[in-house]
N, C-alpha and C positions, 0 to 999 in steps of 0.2 A: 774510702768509699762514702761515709757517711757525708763525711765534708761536701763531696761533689754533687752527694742527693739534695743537701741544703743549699747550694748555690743553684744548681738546675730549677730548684722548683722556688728559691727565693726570683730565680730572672723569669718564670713563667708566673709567679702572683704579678709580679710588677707590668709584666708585659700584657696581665689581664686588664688591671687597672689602667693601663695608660689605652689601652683598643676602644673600653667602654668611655675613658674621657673622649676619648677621640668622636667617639658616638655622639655622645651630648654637643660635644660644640657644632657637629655635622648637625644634628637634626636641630640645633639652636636656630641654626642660621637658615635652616628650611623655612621654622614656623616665623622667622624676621623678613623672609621674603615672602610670605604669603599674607605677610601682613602689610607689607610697602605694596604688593597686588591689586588688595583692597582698595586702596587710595589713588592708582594709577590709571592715567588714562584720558583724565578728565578735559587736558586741552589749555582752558585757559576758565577761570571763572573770579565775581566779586561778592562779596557779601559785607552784612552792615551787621558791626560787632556795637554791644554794649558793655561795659566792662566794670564790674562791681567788685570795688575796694572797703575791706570791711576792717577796721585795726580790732585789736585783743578786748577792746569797751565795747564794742560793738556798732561804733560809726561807722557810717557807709557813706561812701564818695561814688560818684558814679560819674564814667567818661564814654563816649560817645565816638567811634571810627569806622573807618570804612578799611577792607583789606582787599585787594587785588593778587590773585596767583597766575603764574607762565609755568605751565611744565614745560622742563628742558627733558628730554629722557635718554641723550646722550651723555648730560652734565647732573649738575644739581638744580630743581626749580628757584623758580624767582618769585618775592614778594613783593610789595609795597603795602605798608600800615602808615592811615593817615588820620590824624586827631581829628575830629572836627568840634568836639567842647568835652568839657567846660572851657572859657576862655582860656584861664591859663595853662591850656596846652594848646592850643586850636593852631591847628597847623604843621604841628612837630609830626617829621614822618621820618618813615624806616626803611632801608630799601634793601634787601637781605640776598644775593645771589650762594647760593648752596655749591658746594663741588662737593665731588662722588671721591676725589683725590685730591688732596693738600687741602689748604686752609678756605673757608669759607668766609666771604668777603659783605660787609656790612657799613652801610654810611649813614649819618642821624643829619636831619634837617632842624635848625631848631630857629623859628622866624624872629628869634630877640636879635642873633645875631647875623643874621639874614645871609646863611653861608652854610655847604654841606661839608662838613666832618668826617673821613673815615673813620671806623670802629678800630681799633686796633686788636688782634685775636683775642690777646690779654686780659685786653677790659671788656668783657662781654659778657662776665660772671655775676655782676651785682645786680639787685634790684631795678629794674628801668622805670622811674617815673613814680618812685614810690610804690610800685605793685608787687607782687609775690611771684612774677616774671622777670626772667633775664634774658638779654639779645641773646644768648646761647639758647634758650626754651623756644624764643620767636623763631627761631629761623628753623628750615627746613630738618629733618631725623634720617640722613639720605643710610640706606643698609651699610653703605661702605664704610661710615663713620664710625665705626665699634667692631668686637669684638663679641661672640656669644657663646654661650653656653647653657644647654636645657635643664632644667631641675625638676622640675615634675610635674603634674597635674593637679590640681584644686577647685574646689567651688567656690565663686568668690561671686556675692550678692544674686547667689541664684545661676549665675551663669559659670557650666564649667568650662575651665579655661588651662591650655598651658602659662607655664611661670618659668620665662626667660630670666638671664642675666646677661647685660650687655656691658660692655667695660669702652667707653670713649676713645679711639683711638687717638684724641688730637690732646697735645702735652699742655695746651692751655682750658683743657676742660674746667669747670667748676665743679667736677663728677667725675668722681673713683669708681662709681658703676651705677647702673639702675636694675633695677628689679621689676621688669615688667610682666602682667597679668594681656594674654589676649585671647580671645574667645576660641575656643576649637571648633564652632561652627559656620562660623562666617568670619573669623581670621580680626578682627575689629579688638584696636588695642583699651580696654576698659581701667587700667590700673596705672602709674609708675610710681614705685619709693625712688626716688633720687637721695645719695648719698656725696656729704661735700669730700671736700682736701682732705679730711681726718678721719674719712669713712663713717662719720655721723650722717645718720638718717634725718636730714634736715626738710624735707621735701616731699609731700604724694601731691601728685596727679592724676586727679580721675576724670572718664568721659562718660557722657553720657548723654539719653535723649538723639540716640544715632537716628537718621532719618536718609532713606532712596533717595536719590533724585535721579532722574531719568532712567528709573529702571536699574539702575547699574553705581551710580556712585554712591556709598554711604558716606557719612559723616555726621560728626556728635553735633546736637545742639547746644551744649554746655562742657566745659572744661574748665575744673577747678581746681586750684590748687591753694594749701594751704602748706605754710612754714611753719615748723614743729619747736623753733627756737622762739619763734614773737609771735606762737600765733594770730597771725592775721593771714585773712586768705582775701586772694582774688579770684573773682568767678568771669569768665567769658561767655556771653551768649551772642550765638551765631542768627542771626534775624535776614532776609530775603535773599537766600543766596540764589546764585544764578550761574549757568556754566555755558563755554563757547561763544563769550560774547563779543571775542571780536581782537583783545589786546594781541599786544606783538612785544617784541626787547624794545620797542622806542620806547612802551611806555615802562619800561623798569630801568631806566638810564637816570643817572646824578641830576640832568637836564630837568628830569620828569617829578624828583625831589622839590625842585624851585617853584615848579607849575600848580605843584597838591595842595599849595597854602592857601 
């Protein structure tokens, strides 16, 4: 009798533990979709990025683009990133089509060799351009890409926030998971540790400087990210954005790659 009391109530601890894991990754993926909410809806919009490159001495290089987005909200949105200085980039663009399911699809323009290049999933992990960005950061964060699970609550720079963990569904990740921070008030993602191959915490990303536009879209004016192996960070500021202005998929086609130089 003893034996059966210790098995009975050894499969009701376990079956506690597995109800409240089950909890966590449910309410994971609530506060991941109220944060893809946040961001949705917007249509079509362009903005003019400047992009400051700082190495571990403290030089700073600064680059100069413009970004284009298409929400798809049946698939994954679409971007286009196009250099326009210093010269030796001026020209080189990115054309990113996100999917909600299988692999997301990415082509580099680079004007020396005057020809567009698919990405291949693989290679999407390294540095692009010398920056502390990888084509896997650029491109779209669609909810279906991961897996989550909630960990707790915390104050982080004054704002309290849930603290997700999302684990990349896709096997050529550069990310065995992240640990992201997003606000419980208005759902705005302010934190990411990114963590590589080894489970090293190589990586934060933070936003900030979130700014309305039309009432209804927020969006950070700055996001920066700094590598904890070399530190050197690269910071993004977002400068005249504008939304509904008009694009379509012609202008986010390979064709549209050749025309940005």
């Amino acid at each position: 009798m003893k034996n059966l009391n210790k098995i009975f109530f050894s499969a009701l601890f376990f079956f506690f533990l597995n109800f409240i894991h089950s909890e966590e990754i449910n309410r994971g993926l609530e506060i991941a979709l109220k944060a893809d909410d946040s961001f949705s809806g917007y249509g079509d919009s362009k903005t003019n990025l400047k992009m400051m490159l700082k190495d571990r001495k403290g030089l700073v290089t600064e680059r100069v683009m413009e970004m284009k987005l298409l929400e798809v909200p049946e698939d994954g949105d679409k971007s286009l990133i196009v250099f326009d200085s210093p010269r030796d980039v001026r020209g080189v663009a990115v054309l990113s089509h996100a999917h909600k399911v299988g692999s997301d699809e990415q082509w580099l323009y680079l004007p020396a060799l005057k020809r567009v290049k698919r990405v291949a999933s693989k290679n999407r992990t390294g540095p692009f351009l010398g920056s502390e960005f990888s084509l896997e950061d650029l491109s779209f964060q669609e909810v279906e890409k991961y897996s989550y699970e909630y960990l707790r609550d915390e104050n982080i720079d004054g704002k309290e926030s849930h603290v997700i963990k999302r684990i990349p569904l896709d096997p050529y990740s550069g990310y065995t998971k992240q640990i992201v921070w997003i606000s419980k008030s208005n759902s705005l993602i302010h934190q990411i540790h990114h963590f590589d191959r080894k489970s090293f915490h190589v990586k934060t990303q933070t936003f900030s400087g979130y700014k309305k536009y039309l009432n209804k879209f927020w969006r950070p004016g700055e996001i920066h990210m700094i590598n904890h192996q070399t530190n050197k960070t690269t910071t993004l500021f977002f400068q005249d954005m504008a939304f509904n202005t008009g694009l379509s998929d012609k202008d986010f086609t390979q064709n549209s790659l050749k025309r940005s130089k």
